[in-house]
VEXKE-99930 format. One line per 10 residues: for each residue z, x, y of C-alpha. Coordinates in steps of 0.02 Angstrom, whole numbers, plus 50000, padded with zeros to 5 digits. Each point is the difference from the previous one (the first is absolute). Layout:
N
Z,X,Y; ... .
This chain:
138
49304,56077,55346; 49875,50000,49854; 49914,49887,50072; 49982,50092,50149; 49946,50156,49916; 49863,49919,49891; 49910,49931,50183; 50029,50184,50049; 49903,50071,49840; 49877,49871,50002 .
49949,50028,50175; 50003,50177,49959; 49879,49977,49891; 49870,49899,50078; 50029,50156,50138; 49932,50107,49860; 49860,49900,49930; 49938,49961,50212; 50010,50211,50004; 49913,50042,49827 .
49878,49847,50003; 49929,50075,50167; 49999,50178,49957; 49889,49945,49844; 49905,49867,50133; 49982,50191,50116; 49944,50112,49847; 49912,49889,49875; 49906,49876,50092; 49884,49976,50163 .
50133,49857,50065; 50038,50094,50164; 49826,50036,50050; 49901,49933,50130; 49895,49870,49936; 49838,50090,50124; 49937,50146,49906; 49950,50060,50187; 50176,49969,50050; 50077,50106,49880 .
49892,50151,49999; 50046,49991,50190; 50176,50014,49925; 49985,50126,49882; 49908,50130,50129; 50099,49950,50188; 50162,50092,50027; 50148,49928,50122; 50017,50057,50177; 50158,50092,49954 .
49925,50120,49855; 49816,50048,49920; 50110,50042,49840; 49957,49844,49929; 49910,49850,50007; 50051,49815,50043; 49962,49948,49807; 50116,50143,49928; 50125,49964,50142; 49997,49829,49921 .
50022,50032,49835; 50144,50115,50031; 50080,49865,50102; 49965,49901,49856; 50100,50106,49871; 50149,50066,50105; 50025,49807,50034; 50008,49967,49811; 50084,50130,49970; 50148,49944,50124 .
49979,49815,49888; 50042,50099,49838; 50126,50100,50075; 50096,49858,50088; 49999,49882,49834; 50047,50147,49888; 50159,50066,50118; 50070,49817,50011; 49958,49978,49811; 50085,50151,49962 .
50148,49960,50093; 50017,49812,49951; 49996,50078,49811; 50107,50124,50038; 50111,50016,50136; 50014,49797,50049; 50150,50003,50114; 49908,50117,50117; 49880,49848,50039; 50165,49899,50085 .
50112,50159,50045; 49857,50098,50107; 49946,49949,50174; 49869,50124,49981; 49928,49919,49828; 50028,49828,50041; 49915,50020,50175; 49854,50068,49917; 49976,49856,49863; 49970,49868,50153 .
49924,50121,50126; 49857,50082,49890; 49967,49835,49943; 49966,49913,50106; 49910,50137,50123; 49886,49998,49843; 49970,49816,50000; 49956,49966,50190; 49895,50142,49995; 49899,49922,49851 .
50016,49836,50099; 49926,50092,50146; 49864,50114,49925; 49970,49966,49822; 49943,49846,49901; 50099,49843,49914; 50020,50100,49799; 50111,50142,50064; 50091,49888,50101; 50054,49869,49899 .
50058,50168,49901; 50097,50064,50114; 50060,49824,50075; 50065,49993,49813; 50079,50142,49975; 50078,49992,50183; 50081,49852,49931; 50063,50063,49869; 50086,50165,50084; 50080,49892,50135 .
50055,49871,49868; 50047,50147,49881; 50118,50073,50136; 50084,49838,50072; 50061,49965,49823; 50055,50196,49950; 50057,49990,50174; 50121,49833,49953 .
């Protein structure tokens, strides 16, 4: 069982460094831009078909955030509850559902969309919350 819950933490964790490492990527640095100048200014002054509210650059970075922000959430609920309440990790279909499903929607969307450093991330931590649950689960 302790076993189990220290995979659980730890992939909890590298949850919350993927969410605050690109929220700090997002706010501090140019990482998400266009690497055309022309291209983003095009960005930064087009709106989507479905609203002229915003543009497709703050679209983005809003994306951008509320996806981080679901990172940090997910690794801090499952910390929190691997600290804290442990037996609801085994004893819930609801919570143990969600430690394989969120997982690993997270990792084949990275394997579809995004590049090789989140997903070895989230391959690791996927890992670990699968692993983490078979032996709580035992």
């Amino acid at each position: 069982m302790e076993v189990g819950l220290g995979l659980i933490i730890s992939a909890s964790v590298i949850y919350l460094l993927l969410g605050s490492i690109h929220i700090g990527l997002i706010l501090l640095t140019n990482s998400f831009e266009p690497r055309s100048s022309e291209l983003l200014a095009l960005n930064k002054s087009t709106s989507p078909i479905i609203t002229d509210q915003t543009t497709l650059w703050a679209g983005g970075v809003g994306f951008h955030l509320s996806h981080s922000f679901g990172l940090l959430i997910f690794g801090a609920f499952f910390l929190a509850i691997a600290l804290e309440s442990p037996a609801l990790i085994s004893t819930s279909l609801f919570f143990s559902s969600a430690l394989i499903i969120a997982p690993v929607a997270y990792l084949l969307l990275s394997i579809k969309y995004w590049f090789i450093t989140p997903t070895i991330g989230l391959a690791l931590s996927c890992i670990g919350y699968i692993a983490g649950l078979v032996l709580v689960s035992a």
